[in-house]
LUMLOSE-761698 format. One record per residue: residue number from 1; residue in one letter; z, x, y of N, C-alpha, C in turn. Coordinates in Angstrom, 2 decimals, always signed. Layout:
+-----+----+---------+---------+---------+---------+---------+---------+---------+---------+---------+
!   i ! aa !     n_Z !     n_X !     n_Y !    ca_Z !    ca_X !    ca_Y !     c_Z !     c_X !     c_Y !
+-----+----+---------+---------+---------+---------+---------+---------+---------+---------+---------+
! NUM !  a !       Z !       X !       Y !       Z !       X !       Y !       Z !       X !       Y !
...
+-----+----+---------+---------+---------+---------+---------+---------+---------+---------+---------+
***
This chain:
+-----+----+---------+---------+---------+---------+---------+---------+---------+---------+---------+
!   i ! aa !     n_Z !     n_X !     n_Y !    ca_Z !    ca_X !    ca_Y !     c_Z !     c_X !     c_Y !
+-----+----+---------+---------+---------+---------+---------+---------+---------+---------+---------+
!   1 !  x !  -26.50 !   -2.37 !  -10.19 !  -25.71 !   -3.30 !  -10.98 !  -26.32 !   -4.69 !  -10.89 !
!   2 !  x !  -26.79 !   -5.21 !  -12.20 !  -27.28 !   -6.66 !  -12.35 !  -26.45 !   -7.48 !  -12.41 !
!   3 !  x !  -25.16 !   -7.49 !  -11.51 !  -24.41 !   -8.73 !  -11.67 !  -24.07 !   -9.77 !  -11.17 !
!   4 !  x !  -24.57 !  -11.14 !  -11.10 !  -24.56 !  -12.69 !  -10.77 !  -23.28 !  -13.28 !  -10.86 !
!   5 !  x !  -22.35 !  -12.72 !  -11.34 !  -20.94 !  -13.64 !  -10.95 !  -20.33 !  -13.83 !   -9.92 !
!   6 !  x !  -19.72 !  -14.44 !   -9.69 !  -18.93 !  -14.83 !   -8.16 !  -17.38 !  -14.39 !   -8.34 !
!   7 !  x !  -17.13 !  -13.95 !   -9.55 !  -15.74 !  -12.70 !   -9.78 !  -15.68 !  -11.75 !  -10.92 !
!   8 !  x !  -15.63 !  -10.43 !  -10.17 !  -16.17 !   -9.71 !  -11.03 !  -14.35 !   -8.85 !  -11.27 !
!   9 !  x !  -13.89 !   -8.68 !  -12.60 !  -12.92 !   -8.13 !  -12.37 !  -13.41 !   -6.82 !  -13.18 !
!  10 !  x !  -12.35 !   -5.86 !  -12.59 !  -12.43 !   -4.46 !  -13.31 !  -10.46 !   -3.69 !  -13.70 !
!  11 !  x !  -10.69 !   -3.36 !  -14.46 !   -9.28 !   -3.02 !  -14.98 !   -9.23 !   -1.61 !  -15.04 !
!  12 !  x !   -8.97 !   -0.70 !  -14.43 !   -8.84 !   +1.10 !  -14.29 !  -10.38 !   +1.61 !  -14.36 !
!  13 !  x !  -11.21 !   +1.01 !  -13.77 !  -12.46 !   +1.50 !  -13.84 !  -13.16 !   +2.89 !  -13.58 !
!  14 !  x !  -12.25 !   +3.40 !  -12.99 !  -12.49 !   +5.03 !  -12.88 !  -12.13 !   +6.00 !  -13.70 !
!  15 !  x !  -11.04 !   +5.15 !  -14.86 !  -10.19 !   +5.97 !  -15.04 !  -11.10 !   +7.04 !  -16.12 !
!  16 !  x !  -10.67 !   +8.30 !  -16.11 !  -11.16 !   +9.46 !  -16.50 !  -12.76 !   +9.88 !  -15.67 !
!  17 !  x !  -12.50 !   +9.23 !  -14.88 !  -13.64 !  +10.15 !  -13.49 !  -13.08 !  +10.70 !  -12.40 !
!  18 !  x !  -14.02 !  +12.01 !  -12.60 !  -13.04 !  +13.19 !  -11.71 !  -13.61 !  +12.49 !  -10.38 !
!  19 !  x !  -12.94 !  +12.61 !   -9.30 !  -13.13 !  +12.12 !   -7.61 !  -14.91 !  +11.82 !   -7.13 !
!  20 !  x !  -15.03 !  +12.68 !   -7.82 !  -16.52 !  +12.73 !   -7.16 !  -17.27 !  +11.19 !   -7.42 !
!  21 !  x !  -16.92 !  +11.29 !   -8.91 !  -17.41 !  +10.07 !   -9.52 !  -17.15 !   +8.52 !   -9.53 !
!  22 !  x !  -15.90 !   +8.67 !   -9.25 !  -14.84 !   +7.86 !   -8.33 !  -15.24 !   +7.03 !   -7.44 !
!  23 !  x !  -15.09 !   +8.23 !   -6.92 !  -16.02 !   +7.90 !   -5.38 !  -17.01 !   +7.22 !   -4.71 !
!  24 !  x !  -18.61 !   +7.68 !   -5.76 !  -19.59 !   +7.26 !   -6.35 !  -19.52 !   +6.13 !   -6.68 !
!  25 !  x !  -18.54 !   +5.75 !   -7.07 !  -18.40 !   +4.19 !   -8.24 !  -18.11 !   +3.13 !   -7.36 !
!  26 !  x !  -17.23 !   +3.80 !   -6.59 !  -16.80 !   +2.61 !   -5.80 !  -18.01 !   +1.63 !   -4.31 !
!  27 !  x !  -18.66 !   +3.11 !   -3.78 !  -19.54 !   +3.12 !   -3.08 !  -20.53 !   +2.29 !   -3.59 !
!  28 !  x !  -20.96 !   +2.43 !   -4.86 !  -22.11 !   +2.06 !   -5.08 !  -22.08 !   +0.41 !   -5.81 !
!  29 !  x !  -20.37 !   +0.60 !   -6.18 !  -19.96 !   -2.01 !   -6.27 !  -19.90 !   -2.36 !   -5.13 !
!  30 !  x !  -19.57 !   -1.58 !   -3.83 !  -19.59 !   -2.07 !   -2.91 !  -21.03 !   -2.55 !   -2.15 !
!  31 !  x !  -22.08 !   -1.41 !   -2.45 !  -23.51 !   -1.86 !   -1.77 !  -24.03 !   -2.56 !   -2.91 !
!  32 !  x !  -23.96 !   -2.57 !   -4.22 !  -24.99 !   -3.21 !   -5.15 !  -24.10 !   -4.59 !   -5.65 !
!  33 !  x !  -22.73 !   -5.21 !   -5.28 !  -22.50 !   -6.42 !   -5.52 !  -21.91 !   -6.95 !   -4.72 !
!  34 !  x !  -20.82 !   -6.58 !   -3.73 !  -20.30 !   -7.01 !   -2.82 !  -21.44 !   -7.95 !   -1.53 !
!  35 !  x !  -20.80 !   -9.09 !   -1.09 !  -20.93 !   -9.83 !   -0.12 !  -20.35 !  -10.78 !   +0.17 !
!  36 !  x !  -20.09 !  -11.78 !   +1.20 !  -18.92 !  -13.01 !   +1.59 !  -19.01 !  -13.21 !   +0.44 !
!  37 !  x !  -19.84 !  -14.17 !   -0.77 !  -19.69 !  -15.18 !   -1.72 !  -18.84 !  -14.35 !   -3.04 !
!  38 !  x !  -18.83 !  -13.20 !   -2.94 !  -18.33 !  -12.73 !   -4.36 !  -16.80 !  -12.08 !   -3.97 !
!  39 !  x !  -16.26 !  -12.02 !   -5.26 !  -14.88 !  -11.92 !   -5.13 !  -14.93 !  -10.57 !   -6.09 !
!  40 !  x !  -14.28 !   -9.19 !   -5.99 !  -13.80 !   -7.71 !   -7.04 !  -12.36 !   -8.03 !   -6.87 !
!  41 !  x !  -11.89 !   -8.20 !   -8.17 !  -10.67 !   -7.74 !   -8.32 !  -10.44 !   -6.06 !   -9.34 !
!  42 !  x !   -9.77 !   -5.55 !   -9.17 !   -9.75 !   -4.41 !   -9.39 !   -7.91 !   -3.97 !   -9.75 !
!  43 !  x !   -7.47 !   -3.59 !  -11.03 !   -6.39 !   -3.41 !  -11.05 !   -6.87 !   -1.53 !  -11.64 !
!  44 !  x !   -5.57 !   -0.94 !  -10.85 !   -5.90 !   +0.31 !  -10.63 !   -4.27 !   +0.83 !  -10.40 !
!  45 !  x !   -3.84 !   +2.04 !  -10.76 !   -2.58 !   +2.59 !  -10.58 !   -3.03 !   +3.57 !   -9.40 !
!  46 !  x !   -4.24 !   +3.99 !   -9.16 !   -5.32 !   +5.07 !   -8.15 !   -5.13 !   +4.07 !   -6.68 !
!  47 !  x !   -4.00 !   +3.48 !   -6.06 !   -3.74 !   +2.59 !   -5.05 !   -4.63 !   +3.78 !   -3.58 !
!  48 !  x !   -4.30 !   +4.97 !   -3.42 !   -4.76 !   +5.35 !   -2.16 !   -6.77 !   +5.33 !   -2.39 !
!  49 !  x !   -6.96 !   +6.05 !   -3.18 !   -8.58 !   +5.57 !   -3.75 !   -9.28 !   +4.58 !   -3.26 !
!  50 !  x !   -8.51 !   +3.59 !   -2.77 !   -9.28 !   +1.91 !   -2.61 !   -8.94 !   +1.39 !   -1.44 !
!  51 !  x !   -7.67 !   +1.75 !   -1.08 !   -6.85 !   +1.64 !   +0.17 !   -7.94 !   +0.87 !   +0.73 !
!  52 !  x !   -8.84 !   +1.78 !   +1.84 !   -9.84 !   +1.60 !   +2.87 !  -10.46 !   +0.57 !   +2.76 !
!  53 !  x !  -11.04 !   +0.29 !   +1.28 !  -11.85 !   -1.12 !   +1.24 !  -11.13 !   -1.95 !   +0.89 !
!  54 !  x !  -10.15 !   -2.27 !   +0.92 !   -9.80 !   -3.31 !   +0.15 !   -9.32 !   -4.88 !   +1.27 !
!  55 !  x !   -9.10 !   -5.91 !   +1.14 !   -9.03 !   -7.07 !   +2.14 !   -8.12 !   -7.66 !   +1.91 !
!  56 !  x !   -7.06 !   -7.71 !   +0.63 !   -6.18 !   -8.51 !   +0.04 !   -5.51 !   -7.26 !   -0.99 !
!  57 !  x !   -4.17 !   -7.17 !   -1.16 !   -3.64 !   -6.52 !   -1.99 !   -2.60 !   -7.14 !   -2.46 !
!  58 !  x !   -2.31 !   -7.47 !   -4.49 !   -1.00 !   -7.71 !   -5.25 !   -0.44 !   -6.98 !   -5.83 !
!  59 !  x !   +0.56 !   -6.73 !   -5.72 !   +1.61 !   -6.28 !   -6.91 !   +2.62 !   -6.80 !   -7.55 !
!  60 !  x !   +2.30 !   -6.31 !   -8.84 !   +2.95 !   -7.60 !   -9.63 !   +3.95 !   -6.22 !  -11.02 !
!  61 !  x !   +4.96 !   -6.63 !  -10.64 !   +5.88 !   -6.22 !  -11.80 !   +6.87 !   -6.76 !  -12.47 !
!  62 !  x !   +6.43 !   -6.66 !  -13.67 !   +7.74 !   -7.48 !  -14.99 !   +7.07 !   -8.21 !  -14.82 !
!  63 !  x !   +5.98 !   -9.07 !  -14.86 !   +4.93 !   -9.87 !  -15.20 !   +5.16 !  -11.48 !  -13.79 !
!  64 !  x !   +5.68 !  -10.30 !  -12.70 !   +5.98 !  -11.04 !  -11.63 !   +4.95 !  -11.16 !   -9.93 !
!  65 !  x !   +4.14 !  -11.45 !   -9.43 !   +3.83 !  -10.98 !   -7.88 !   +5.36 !  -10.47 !   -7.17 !
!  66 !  x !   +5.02 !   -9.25 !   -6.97 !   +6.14 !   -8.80 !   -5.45 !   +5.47 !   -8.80 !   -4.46 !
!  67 !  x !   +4.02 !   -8.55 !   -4.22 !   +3.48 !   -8.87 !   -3.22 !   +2.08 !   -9.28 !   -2.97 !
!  68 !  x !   +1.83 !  -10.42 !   -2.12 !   +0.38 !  -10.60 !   -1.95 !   -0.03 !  -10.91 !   -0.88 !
!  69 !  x !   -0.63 !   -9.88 !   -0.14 !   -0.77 !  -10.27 !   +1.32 !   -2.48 !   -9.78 !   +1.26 !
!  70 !  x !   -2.56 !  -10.27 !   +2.48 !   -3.48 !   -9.58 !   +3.16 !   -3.28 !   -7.99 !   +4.03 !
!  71 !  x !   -4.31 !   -7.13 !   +3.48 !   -3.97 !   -5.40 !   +3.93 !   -3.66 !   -5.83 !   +5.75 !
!  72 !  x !   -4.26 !   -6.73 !   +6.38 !   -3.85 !   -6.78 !   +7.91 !   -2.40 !   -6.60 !   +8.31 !
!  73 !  x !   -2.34 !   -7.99 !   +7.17 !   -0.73 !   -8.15 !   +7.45 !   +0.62 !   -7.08 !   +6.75 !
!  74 !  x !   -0.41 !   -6.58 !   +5.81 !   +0.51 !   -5.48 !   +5.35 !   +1.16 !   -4.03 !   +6.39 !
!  75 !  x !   -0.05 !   -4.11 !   +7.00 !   -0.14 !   -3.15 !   +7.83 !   +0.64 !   -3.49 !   +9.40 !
!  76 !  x !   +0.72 !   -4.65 !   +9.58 !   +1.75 !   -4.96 !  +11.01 !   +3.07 !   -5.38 !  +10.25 !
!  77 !  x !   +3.54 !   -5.90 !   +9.10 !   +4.49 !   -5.91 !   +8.52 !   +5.58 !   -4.55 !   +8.38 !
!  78 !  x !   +5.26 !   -3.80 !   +7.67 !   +5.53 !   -2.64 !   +7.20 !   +5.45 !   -1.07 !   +8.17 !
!  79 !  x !   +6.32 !   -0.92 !   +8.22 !   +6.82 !   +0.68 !   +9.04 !   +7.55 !   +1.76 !   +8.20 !
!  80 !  x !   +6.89 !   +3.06 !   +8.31 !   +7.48 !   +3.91 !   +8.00 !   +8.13 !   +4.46 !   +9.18 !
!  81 !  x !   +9.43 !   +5.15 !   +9.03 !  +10.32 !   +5.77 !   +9.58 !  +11.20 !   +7.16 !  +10.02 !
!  82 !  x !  +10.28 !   +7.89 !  +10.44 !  +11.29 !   +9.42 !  +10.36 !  +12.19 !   +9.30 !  +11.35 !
!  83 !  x !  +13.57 !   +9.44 !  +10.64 !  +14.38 !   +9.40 !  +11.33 !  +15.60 !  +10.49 !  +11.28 !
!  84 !  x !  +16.10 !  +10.76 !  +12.69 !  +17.18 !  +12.05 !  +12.63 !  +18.75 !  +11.62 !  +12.16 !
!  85 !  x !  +19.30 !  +12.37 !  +12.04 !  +20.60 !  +11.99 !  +11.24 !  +21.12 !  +11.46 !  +11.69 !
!  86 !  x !  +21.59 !  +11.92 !  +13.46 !  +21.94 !  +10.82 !  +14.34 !  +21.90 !   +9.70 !  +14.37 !
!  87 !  x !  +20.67 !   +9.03 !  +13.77 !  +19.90 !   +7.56 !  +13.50 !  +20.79 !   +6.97 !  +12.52 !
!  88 !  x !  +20.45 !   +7.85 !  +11.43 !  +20.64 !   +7.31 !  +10.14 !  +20.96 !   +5.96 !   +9.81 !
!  89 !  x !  +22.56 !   +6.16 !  +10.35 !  +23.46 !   +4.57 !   +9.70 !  +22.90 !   +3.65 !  +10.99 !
!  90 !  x !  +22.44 !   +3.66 !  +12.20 !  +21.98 !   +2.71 !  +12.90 !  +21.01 !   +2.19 !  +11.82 !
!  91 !  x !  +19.79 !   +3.07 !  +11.62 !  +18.60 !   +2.62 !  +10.91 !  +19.03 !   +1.79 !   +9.20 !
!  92 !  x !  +20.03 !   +2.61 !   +8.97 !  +20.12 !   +1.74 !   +7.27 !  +20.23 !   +0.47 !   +7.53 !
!  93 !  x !  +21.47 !   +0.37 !   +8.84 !  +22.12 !   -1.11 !   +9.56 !  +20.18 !   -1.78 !   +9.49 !
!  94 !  x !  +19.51 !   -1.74 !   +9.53 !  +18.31 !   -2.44 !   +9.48 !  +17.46 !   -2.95 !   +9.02 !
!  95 !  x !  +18.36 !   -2.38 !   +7.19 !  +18.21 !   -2.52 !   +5.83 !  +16.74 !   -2.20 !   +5.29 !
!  96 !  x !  +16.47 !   -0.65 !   +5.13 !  +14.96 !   -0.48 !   +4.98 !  +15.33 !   -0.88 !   +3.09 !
!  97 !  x !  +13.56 !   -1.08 !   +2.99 !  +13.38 !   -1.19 !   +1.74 !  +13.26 !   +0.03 !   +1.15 !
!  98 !  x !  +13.32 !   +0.89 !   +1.32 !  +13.15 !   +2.50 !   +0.43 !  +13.55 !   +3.90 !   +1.61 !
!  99 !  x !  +14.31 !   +4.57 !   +1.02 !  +14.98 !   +5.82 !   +1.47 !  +15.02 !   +7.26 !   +1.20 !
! 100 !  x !  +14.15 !   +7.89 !   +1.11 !  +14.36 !   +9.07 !   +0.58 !  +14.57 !  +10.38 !   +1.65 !
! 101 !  x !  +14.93 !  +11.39 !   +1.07 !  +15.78 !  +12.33 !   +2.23 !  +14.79 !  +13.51 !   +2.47 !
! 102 !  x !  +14.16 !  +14.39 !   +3.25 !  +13.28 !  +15.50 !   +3.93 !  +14.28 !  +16.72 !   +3.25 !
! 103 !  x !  +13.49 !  +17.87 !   +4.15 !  +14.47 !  +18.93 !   +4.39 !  +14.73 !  +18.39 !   +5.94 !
! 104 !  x !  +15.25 !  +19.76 !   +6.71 !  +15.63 !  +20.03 !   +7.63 !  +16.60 !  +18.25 !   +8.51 !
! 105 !  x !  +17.10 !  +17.54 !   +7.84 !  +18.05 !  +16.47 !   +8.18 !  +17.20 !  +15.39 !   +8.15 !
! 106 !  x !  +16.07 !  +15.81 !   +7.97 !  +15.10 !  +14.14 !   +8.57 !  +15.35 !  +12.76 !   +6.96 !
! 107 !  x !  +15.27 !  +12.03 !   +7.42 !  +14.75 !  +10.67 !   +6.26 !  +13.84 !  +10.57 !   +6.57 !
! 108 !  x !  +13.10 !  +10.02 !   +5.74 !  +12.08 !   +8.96 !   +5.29 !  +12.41 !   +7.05 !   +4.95 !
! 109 !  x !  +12.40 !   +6.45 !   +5.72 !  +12.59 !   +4.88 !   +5.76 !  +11.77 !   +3.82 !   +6.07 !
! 110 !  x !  +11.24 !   +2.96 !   +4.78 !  +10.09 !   +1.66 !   +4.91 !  +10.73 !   +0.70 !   +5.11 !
! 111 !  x !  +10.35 !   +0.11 !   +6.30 !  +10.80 !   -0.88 !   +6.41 !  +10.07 !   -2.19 !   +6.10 !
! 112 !  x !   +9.61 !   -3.60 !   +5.80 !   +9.42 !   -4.64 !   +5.87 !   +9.79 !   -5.52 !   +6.77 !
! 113 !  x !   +9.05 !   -5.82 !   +7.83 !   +9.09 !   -7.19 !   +9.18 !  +10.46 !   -6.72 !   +9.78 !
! 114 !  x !  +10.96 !   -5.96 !  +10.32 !  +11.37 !   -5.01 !  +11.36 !  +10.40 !   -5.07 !  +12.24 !
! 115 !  x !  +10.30 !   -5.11 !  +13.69 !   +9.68 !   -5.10 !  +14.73 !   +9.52 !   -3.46 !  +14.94 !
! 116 !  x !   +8.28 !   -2.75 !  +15.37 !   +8.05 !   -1.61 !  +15.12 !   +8.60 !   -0.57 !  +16.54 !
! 117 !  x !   +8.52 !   -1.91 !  +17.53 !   +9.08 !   -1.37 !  +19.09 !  +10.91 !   -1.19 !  +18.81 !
! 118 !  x !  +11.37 !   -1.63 !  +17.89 !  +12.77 !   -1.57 !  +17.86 !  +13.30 !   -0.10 !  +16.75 !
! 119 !  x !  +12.02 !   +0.23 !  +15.90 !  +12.06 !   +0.94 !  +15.04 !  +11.78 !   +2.43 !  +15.70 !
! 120 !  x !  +11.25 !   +2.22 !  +16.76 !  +10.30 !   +3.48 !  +17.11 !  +11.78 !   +4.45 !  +18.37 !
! 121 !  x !  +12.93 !   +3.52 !  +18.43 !  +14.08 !   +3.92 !  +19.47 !  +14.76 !   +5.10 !  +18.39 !
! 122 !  x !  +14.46 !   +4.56 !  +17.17 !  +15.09 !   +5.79 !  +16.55 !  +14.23 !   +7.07 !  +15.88 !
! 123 !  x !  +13.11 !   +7.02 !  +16.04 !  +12.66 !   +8.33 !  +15.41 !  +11.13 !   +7.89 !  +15.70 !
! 124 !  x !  +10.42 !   +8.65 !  +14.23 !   +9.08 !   +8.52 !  +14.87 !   +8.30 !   +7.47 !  +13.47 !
! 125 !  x !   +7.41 !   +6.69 !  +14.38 !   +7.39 !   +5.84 !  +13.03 !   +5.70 !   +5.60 !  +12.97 !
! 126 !  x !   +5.03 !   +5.01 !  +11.66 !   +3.75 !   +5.23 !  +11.51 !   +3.50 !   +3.78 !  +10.33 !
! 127 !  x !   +2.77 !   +3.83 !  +10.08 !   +2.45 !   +2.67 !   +8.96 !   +2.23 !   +3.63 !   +7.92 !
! 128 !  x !   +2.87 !   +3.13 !   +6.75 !   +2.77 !   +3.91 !   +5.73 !   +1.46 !   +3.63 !   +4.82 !
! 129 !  x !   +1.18 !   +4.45 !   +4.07 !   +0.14 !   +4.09 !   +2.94 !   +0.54 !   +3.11 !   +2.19 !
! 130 !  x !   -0.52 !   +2.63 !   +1.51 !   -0.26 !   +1.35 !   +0.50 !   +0.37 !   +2.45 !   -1.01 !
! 131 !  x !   -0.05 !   +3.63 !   -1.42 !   +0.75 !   +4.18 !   -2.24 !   +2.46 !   +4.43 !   -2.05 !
! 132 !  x !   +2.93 !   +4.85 !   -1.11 !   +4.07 !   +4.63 !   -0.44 !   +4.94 !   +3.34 !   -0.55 !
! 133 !  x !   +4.23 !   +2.12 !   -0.07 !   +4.38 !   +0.70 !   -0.34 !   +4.79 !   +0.67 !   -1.92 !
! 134 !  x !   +3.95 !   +0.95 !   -2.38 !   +4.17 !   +0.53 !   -4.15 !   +4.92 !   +1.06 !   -4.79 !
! 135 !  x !   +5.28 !   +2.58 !   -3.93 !   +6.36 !   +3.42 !   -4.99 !   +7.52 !   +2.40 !   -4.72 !
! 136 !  x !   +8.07 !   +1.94 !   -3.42 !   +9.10 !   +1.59 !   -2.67 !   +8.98 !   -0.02 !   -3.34 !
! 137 !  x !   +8.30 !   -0.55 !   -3.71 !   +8.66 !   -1.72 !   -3.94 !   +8.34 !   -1.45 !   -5.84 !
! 138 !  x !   +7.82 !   -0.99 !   -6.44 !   +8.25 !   -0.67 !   -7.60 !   +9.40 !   -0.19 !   -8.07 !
! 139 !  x !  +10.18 !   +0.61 !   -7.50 !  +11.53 !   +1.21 !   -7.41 !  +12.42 !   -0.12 !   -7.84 !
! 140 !  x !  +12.57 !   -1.28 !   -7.44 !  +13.37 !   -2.05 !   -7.80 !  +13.71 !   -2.58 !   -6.73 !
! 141 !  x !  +13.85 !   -1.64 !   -5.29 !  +14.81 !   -1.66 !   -4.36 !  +14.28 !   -3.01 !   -3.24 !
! 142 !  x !  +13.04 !   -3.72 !   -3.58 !  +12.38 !   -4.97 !   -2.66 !  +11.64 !   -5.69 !   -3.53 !
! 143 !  x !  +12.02 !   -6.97 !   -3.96 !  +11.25 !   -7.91 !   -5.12 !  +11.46 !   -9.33 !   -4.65 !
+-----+----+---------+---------+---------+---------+---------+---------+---------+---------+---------+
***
């Protein structure tokens, strides 16, 4: 890639490439343009795809930012939550941003800046994916 700009944006750039190619694509803006001085922005609905490289992540809905952090801080911010029924109404009391229900009694609960040592008394907890993140804050239910 012959490209000299200092921001290069791309808008669904994969889209209709099967994984392989994907893959390929991404690997190869990363060694043939990427370095400190240049800036990729990249808008993509393919959020787990990029996850790994990425240094800064926005989301923006209804022509709004809901979020713009840095992936660091996304990642000590944000907790996912399996939690037993027993838990439950302790954990809602903690007001997660997104809820959805398992089989066998378990939830599923994201939380936002909840302390993860206070989170972890009730079940078992992990950092969620940034796809996870986006369903939960696209939902409506954190803006």
């Amino acid at each position: 890639m012959a490209i000299a700009a200092r921001i290069l944006v791309l808008d669904e750039p994969t889209l209709g490439l099967d994984i392989l190619y994907r893959k390929e694509f991404y690997q190869r803006l990363l060694e043939d343009y990427f370095d400190e001085q240049k800036t990729i922005i990249v808008t993509t609905h393919q959020v787990e795809e990029i996850e790994h490289i990425l240094s800064d992540v926005m989301f923006i809905r209804d022509g709004r930012i809901v979020l713009d952090a840095e992936m660091d801080d996304v990642g000590q911010r944000s907790t996912e939550l399996l939690v037993n029924a027993d838990q439950l109404e302790t954990a809602r009391a903690l007001k997660p941003i997104d809820e959805r229900s398992l089989a066998f009694g378990k939830t599923v609960m994201l939380f936002d800046g909840v302390p993860r040592d206070q989170l972890s008394t009730l079940g078992e907890t992990r950092i969620p994916g940034l796809a996870d993140l986006f369903v939960a804050i696209m939902k409506g239910t954190y803006a």
